[in-house]
Backbone bond lengths (Angstrom), bond angles and torsions (degrees), N, CA, C in turn:
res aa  C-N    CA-C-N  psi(-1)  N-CA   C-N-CA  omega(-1)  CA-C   N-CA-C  phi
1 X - - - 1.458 - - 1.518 109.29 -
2 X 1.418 118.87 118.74 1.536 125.67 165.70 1.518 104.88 -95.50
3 X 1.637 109.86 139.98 1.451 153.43 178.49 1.501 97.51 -110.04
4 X 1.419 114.17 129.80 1.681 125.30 152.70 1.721 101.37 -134.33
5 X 1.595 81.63 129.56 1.733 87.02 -174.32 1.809 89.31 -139.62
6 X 1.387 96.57 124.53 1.560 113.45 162.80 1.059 125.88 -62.60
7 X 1.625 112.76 136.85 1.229 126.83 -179.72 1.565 119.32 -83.36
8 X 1.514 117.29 78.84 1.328 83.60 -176.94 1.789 132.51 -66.29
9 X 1.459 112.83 171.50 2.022 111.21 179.50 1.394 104.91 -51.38
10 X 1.482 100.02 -50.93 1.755 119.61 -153.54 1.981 98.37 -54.94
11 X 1.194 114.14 -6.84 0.998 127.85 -162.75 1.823 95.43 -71.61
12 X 0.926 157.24 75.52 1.487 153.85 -156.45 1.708 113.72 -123.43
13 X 1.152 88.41 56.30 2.047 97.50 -165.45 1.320 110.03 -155.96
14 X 1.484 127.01 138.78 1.404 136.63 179.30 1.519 123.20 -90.51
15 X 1.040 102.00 18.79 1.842 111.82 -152.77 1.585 96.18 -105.52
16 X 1.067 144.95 2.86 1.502 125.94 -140.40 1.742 103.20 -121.29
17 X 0.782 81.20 124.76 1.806 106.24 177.28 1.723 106.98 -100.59
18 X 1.506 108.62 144.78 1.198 121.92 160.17 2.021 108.05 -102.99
19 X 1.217 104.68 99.15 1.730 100.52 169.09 1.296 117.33 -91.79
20 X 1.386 105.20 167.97 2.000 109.23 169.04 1.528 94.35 -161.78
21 X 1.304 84.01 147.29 1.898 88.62 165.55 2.080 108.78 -157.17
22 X 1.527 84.32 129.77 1.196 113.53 -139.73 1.633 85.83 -97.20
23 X 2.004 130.47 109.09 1.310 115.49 169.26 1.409 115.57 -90.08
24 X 1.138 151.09 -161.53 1.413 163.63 171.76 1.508 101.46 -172.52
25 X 1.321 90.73 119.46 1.933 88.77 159.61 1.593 113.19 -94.34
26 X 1.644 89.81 172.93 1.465 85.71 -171.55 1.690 111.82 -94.71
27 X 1.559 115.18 -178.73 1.614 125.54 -178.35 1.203 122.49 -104.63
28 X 1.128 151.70 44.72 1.291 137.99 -148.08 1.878 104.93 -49.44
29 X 1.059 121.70 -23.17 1.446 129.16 173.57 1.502 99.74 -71.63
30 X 1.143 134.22 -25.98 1.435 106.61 172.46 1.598 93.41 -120.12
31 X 1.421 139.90 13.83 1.439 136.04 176.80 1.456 94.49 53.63
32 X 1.632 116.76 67.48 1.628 104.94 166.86 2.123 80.49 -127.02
33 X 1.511 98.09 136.14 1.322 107.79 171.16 1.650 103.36 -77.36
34 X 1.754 103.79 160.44 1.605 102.65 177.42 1.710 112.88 -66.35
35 X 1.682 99.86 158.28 1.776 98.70 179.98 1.521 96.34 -121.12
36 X 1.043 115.57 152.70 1.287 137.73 160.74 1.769 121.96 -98.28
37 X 1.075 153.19 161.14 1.525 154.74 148.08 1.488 103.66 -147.51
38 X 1.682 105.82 137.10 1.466 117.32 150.04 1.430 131.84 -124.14
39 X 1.113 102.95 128.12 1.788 108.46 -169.66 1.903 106.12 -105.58
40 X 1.756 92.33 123.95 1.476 83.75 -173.21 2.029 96.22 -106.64
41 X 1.060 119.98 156.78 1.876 104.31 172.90 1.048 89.03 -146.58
42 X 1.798 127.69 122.95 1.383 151.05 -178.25 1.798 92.00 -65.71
43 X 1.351 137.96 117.87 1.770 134.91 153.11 1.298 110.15 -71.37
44 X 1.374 130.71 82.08 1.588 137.41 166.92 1.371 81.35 -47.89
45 X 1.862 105.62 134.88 1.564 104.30 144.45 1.691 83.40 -143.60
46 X 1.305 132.98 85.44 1.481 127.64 163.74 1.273 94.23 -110.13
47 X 1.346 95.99 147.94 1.197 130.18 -177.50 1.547 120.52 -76.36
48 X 1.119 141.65 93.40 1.553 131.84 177.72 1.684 132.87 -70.36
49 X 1.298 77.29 -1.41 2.242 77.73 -173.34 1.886 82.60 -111.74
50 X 1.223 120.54 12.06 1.431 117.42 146.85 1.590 129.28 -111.02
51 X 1.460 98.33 25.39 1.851 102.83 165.22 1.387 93.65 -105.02
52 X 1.615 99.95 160.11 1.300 129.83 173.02 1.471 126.01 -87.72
53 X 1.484 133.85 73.27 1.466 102.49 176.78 1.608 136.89 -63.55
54 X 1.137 110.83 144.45 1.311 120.17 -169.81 1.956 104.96 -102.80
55 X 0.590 115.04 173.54 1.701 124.37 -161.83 1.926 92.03 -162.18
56 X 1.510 140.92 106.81 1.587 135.95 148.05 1.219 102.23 -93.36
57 X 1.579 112.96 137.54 1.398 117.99 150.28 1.344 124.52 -139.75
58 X 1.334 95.57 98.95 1.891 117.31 -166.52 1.533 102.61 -122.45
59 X 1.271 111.98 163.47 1.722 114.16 -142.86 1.570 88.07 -90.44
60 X 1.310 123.40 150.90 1.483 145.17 -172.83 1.793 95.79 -64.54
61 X 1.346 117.23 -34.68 1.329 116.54 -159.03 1.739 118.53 -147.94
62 X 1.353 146.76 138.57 1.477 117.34 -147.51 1.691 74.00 -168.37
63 X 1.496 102.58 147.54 1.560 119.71 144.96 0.992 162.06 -48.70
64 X 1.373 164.81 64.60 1.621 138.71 -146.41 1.348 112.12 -29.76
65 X 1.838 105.39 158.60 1.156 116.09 150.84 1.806 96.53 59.48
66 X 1.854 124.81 44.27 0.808 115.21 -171.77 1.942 86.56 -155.63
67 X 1.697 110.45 154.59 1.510 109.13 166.25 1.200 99.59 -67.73
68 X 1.663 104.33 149.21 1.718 106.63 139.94 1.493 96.67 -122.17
69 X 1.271 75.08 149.13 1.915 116.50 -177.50 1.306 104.02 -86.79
70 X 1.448 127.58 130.14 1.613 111.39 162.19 1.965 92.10 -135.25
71 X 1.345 95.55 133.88 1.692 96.21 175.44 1.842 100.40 -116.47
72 X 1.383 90.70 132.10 1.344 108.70 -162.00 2.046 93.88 -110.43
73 X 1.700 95.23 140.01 1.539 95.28 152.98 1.261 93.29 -162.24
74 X 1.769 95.41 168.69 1.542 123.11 -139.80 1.570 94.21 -145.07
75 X 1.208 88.53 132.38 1.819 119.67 -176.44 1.683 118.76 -130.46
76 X 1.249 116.93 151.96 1.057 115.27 142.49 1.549 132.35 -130.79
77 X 1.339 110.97 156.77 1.970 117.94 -179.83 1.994 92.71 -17.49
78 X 1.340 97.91 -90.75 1.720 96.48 -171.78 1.586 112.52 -126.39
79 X 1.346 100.62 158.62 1.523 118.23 -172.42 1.457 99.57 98.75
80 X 1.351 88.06 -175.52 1.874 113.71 -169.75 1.505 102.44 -58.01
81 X 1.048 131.38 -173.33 1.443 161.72 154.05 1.345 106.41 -48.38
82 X 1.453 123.98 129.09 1.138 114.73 -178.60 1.681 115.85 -88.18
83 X 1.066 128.29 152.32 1.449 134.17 -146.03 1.792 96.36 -129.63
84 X 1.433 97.07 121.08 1.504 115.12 160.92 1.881 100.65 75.56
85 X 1.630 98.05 52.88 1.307 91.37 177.87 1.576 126.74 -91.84
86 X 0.884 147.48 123.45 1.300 149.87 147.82 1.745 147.04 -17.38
87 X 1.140 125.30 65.33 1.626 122.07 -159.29 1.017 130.60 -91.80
88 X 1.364 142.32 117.03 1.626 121.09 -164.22 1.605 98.79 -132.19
89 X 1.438 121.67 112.76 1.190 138.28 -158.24 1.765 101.80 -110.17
90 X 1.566 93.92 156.90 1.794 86.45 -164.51 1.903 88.06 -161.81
91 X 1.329 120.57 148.36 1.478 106.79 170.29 1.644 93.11 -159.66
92 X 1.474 101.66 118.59 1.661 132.27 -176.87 1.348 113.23 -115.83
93 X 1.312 111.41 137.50 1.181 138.56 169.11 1.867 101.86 -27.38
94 X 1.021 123.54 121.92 1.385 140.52 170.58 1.905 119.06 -41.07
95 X 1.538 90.12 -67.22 1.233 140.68 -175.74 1.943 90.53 -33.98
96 X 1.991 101.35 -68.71 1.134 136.05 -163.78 1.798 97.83 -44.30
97 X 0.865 81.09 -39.89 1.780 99.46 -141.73 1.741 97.79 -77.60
98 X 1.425 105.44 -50.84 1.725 116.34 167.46 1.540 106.24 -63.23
99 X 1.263 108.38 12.26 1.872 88.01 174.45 1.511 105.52 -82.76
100 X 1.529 105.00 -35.47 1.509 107.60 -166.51 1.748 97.63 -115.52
101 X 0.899 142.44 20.50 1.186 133.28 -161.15 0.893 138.23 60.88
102 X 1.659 135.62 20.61 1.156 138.40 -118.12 1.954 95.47 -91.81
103 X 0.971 101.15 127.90 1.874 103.11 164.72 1.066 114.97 -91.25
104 X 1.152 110.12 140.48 1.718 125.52 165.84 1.626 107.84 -55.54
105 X 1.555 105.13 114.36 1.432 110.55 178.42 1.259 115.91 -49.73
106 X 1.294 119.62 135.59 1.727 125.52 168.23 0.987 111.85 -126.02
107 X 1.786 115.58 110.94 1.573 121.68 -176.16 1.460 98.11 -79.26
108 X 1.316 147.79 8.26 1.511 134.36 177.23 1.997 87.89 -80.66
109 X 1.150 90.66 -54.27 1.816 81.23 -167.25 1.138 109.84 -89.19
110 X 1.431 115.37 12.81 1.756 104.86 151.95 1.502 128.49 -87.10
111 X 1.564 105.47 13.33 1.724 108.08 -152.74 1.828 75.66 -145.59
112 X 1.234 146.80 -51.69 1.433 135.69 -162.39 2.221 86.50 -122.38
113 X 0.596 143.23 -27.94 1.773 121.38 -174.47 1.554 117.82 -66.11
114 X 1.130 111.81 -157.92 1.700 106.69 -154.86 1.836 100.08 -95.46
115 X 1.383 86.94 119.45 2.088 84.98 171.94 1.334 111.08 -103.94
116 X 1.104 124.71 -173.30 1.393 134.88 -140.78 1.500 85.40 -98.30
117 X 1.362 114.42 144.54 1.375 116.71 164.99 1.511 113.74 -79.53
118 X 1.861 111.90 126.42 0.600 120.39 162.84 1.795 165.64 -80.87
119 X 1.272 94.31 10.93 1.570 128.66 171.93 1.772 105.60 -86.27
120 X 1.283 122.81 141.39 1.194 145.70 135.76 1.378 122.57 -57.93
121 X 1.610 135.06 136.82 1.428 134.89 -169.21 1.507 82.89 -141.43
122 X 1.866 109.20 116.46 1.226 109.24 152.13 1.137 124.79 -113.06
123 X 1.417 133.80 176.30 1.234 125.80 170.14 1.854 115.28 -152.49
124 X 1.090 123.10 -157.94 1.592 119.45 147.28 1.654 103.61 -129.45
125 X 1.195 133.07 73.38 1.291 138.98 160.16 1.818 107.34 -98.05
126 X 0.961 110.30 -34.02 1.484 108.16 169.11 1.275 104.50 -62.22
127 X 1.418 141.17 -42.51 1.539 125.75 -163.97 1.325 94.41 -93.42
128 X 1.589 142.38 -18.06 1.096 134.27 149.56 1.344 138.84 -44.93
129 X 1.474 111.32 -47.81 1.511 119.25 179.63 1.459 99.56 -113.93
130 X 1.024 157.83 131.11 1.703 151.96 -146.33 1.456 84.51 -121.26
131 X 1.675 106.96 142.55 1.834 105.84 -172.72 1.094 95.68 -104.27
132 X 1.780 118.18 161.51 1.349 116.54 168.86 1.530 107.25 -119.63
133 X 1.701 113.59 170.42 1.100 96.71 -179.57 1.616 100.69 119.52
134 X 1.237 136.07 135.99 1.515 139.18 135.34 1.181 97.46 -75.12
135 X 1.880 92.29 170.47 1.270 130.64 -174.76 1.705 104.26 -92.05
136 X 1.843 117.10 129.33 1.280 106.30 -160.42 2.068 99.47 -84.04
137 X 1.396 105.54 173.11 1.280 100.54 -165.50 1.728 81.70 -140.45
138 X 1.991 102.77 144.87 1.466 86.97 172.05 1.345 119.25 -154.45
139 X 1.285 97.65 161.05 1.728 95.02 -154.10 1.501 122.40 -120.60
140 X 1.382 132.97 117.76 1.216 120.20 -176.65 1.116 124.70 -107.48
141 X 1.751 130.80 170.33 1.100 131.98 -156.76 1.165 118.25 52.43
142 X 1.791 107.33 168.47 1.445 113.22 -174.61 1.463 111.93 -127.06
143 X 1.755 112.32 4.35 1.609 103.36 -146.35 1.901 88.53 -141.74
144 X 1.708 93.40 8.77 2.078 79.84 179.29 1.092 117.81 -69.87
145 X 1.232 125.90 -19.60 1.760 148.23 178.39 1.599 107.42 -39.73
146 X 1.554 101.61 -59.45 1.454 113.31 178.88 1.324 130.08 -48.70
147 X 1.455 80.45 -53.30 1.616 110.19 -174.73 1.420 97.73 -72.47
148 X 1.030 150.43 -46.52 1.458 130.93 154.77 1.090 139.21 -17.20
149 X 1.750 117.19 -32.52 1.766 122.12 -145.21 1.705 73.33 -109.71
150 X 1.289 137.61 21.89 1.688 117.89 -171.12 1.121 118.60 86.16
151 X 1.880 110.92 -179.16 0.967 106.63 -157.23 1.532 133.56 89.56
152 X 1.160 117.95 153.25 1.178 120.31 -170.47 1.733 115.68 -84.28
153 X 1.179 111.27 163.18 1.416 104.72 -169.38 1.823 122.35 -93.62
154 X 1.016 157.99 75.46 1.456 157.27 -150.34 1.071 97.19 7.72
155 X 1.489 110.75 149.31 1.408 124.22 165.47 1.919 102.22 -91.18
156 X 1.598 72.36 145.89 1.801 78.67 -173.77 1.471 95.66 -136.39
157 X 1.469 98.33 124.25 1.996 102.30 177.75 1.809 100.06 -108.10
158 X 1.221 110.88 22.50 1.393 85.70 165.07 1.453 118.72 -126.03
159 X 1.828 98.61 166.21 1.778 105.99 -157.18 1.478 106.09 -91.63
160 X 1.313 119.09 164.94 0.847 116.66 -176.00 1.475 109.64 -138.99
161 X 0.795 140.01 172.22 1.289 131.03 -128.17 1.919 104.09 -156.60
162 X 1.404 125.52 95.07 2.026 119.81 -177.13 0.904 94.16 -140.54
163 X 1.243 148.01 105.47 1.813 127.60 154.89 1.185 90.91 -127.27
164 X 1.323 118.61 166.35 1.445 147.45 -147.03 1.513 112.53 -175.03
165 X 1.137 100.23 117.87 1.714 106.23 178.41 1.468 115.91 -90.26
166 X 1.303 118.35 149.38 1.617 120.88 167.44 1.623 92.07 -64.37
167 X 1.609 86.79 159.51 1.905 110.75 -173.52 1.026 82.16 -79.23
168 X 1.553 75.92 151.91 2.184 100.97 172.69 1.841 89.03 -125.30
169 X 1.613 93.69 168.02 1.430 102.90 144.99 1.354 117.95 -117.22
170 X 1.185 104.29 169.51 1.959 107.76 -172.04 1.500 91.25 -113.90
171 X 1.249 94.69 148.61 1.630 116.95 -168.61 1.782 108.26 -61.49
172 X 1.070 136.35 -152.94 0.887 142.77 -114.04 1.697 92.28 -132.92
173 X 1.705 116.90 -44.00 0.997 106.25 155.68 1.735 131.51 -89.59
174 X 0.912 100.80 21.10 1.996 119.37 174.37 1.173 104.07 70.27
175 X 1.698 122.23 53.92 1.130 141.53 157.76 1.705 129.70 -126.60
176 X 1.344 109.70 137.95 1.572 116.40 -159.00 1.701 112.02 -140.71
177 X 1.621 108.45 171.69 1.282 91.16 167.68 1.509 93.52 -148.07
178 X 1.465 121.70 168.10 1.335 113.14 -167.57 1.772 97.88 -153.42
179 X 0.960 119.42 150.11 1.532 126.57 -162.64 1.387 104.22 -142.83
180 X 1.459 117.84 117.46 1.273 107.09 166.93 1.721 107.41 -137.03
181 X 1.377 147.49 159.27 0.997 163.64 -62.05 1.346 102.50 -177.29
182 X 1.346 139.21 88.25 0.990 144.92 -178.55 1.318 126.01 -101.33
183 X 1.027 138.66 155.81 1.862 117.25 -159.03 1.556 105.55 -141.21
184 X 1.459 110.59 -133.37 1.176 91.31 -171.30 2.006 112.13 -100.19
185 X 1.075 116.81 109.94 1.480 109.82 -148.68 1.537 95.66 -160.07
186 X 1.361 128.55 137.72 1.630 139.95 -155.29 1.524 92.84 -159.49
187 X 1.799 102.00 99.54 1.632 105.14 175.51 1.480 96.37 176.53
188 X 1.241 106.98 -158.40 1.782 112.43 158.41 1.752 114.38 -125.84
189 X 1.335 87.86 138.96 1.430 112.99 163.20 1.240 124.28 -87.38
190 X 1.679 124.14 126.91 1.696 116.90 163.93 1.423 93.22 -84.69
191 X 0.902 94.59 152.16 1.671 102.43 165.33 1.747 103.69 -136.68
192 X 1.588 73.19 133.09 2.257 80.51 -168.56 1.403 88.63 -120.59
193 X 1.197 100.71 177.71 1.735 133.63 -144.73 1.982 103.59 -161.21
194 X 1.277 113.85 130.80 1.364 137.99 -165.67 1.768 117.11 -161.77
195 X 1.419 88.04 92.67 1.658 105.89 -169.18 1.334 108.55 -98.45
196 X 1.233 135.68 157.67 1.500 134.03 165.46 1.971 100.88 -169.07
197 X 1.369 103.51 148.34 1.575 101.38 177.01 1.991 81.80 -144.27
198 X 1.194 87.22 173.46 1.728 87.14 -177.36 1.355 131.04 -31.29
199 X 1.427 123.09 -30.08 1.493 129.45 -146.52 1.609 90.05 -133.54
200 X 1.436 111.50 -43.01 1.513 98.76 -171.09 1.475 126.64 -114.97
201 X 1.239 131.45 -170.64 1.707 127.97 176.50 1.858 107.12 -154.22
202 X 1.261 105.32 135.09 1.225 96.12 157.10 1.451 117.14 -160.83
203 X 1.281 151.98 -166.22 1.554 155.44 -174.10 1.350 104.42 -171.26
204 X 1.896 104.28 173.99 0.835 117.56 165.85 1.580 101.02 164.03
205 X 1.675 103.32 -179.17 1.613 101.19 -175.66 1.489 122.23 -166.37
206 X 1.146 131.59 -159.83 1.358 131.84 -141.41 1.093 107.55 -177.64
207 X 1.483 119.55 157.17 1.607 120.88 -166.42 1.894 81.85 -136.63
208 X 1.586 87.27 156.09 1.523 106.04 -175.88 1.696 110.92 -139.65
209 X 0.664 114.54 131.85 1.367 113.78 -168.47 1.877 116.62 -98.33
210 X 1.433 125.08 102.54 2.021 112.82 -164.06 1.217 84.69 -88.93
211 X 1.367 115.35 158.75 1.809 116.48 157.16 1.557 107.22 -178.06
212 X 1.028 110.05 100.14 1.694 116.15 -173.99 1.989 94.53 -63.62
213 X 1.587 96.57 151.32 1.605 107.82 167.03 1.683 116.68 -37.65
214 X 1.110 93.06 -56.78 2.080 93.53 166.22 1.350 119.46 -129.01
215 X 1.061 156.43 -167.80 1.434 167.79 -51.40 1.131 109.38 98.94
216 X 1.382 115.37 114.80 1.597 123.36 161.40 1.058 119.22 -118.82
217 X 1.299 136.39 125.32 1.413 152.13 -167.49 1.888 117.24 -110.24
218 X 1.485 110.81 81.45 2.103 82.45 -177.82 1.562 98.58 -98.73
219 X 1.265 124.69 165.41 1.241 144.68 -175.81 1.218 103.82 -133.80
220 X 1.021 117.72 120.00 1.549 117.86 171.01 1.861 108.67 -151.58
221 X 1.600 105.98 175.85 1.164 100.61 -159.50 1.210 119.58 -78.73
222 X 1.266 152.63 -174.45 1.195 141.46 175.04 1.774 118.76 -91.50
223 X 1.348 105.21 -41.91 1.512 91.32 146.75 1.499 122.52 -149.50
224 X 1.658 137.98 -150.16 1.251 120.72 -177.45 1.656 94.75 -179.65
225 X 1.401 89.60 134.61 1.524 101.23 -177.81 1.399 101.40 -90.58
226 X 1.743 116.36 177.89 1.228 129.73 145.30 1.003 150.47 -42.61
227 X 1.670 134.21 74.44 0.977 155.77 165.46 1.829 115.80 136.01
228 X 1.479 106.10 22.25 1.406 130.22 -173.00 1.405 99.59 -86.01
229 X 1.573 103.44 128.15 1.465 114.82 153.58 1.257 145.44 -110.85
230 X 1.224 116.48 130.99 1.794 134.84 -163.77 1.178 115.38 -94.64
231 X 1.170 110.99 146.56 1.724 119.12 152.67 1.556 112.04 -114.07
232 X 1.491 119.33 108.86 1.407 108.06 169.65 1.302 118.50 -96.30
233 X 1.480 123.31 138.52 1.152 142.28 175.35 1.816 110.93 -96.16
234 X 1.479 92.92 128.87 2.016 126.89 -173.32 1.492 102.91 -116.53
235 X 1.232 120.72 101.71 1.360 123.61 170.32 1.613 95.90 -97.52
236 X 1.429 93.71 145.16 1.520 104.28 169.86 1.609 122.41 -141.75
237 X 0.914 137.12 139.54 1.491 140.32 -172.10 1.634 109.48 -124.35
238 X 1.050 117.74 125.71 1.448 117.53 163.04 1.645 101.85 -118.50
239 X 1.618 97.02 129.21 1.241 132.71 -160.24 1.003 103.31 -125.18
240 X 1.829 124.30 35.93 1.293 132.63 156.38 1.650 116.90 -133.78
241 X 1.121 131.82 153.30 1.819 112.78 -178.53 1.254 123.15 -107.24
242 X 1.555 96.26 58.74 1.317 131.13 170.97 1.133 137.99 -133.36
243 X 1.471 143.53 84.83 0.852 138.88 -169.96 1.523 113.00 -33.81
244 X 1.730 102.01 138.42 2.004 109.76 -170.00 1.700 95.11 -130.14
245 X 1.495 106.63 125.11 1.277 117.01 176.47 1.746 104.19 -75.24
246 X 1.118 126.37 136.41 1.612 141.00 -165.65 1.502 95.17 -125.60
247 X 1.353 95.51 161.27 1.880 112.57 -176.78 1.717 86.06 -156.17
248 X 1.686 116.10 132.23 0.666 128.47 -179.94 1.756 121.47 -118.91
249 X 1.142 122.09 115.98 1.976 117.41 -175.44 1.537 79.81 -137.66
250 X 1.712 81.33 150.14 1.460 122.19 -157.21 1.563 105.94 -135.48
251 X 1.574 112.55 66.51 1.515 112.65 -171.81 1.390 100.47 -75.47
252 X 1.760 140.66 122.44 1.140 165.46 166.39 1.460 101.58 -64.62
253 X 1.292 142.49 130.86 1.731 134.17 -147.87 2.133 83.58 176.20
254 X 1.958 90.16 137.45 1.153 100.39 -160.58 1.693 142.79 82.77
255 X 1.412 90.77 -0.55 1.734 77.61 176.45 1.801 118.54 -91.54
């Protein structure tokens, strides 16, 4: 069976679902119990000549303890340049971000993409067909237990990496530049982008790569009495394909 249902204009909302729900009774002449079906279909109506394109151009590769620059410009599908746009720039640890999957926010599909349907569907098919099964329960980590009974919390020597710039606007031809402050930190950065001017929205982003000429690593013990002997361990990496002449001093501090 085909359905055609008009769209009306006046229609100015992202929310709209097409539902159906389909009953069947049952046969006792052929022993078929009753069926139920529900069909939900999300109605995209976003608008595309109201996203923002974004354009980053920040350097493939960068230093510690150095700015990065990212110069941003902003377009749209058709017409002029968009005017009095809005930018809010941010560049996080890579690493961070792949723990959970994290996506680069996009305010176009937070304001026109698919929202949750908002209707309730009840029925009595549950007291019809009886479910089996508990409800699953879930649990993370392996080590909060510990960390409960006291005590201090692991030492952790590594950096991590959030900065976030105050919004700018981009000039007049939908061009900007944005500077943020990078420290001492050896990894990759995304760096995302979140535009909006009255009417439109858009994002996007870029990966940056930190990595000083070498890497120095010391390991040493956590503490040491009087007349105790150590071996400290110096890892080093050169993260260039060039051999780098090193000089090493070992100022002794605290005794």
């Amino acid at each position: 069976m085909d359905l055609s249902i008009p769209v009306d204009k006046t229609w100015n909302r992202h929310d709209l679902y097409l539902s159906t729900l389909v009953v069947r009774p049952g046969d006792k002449s052929r022993s078929a119990t009753p069926k139920r079906a529900v069909g939900l279909l999300h109605l995209p109506l976003g608008d595309e000549n109201r996203r923002l394109t974004l354009a980053l151009e920040a350097p493939d590769k960068m230093r510690p303890n150095q700015p990065l620059t990212v110069k941003v410009k902003a377009s749209v599908k058709e017409g002029e340049a968009p005017k009095q746009v809005n930018v809010l720039l941010s560049a996080v640890d890579s690493g961070v971000l792949n723990i959970t999957d994290y996506a680069t926010p996009d305010p176009w599909n937070a304001f026109f993409g698919q929202k949750r349907y908002g209707a309730d569907i009840y029925d009595i098919y549950g007291q019809v067909i009886e479910g089996q099964g508990r409800v699953a329960s879930l649990r993370f980590g392996g080590d909060g237990d510990e960390l409960k009974r006291g005590g201090k919390p692991p030492v952790n020597h590594v950096t991590i990496v959030a900065q976030q710039a105050q919004p700018v606007v981009l000039n007049d031809q939908g061009e900007g530049t944005v500077t943020l402050p990078i420290g001492d930190f050896n990894g990759e950065l995304r760096v995302m982008a979140q535009a909006w001017t009255a009417d439109d929205f858009g994002s996007s982003e870029d990966k940056v790569v930190v990595a000083a000429p070498v890497i120095a690593e010391l390991n040493t013990p956590r503490f040491l009495a009087s007349g105790d002997t150590t071996r400290l361990a110096l890892d080093l990496s050169n993260l260039t394909d060039k051999p780098q002449p090193c000089r090493f001093t070992l100022p002794p501090a605290g005794w």
